[in-house]
N, C-alpha and C positions, 0 to 999 in steps of 0.2 A: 811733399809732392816729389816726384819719380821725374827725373830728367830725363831724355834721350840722349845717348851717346851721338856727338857730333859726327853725321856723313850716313847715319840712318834715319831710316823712314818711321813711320806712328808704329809702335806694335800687335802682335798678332791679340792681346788681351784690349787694346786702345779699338782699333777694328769688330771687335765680339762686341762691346759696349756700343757702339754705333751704332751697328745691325741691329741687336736687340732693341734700341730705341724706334728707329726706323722700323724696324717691325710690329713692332705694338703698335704707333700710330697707323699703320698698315690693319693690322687686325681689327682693330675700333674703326677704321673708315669701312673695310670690308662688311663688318657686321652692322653697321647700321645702312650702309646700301644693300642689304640684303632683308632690312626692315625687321632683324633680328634688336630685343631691346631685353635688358634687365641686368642682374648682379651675377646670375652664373652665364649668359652667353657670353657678357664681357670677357668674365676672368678666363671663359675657355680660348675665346678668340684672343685677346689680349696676350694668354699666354702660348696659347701657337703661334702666335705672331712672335713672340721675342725668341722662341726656340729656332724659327724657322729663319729670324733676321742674325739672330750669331751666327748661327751655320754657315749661313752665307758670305757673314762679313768674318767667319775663319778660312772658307776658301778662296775669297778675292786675294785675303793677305796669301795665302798659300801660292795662289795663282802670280801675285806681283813678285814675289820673293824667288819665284821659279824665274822668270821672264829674265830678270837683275840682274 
């Protein structure tokens, strides 16, 4: 396992992995509030949801690393 150098923050790949989790649970809540059910909405939703939650969680890091 991969340390962080002492006096920094999570990394920009630690952050992508987050979001992608978070987004997938996001996707799967989305699509069954939307009364969407089976094996390809998931995987569609499922995986917009991870694509849309790394993107995100690579511009927050972008965004904290600018702020710093």
């Amino acid at each position: 396992m991969r340390q962080l150098p002492s006096g920094q923050g999570a990394s920009r790949d630690t952050y992508r992995s987050i979001g992608a989790i978070l987004g997938l649970s996001a996707g799967v809540l989305t699509m069954s509030a939307l009364g969407f059910g089976g094996l390809v909405a998931g995987a569609i939703f499922a995986a917009s949801g991870c694509v849309a939650g790394a993107i995100v969680g690579e511009q927050l890091h972008a965004k904290r690393r600018r702020d710093s």
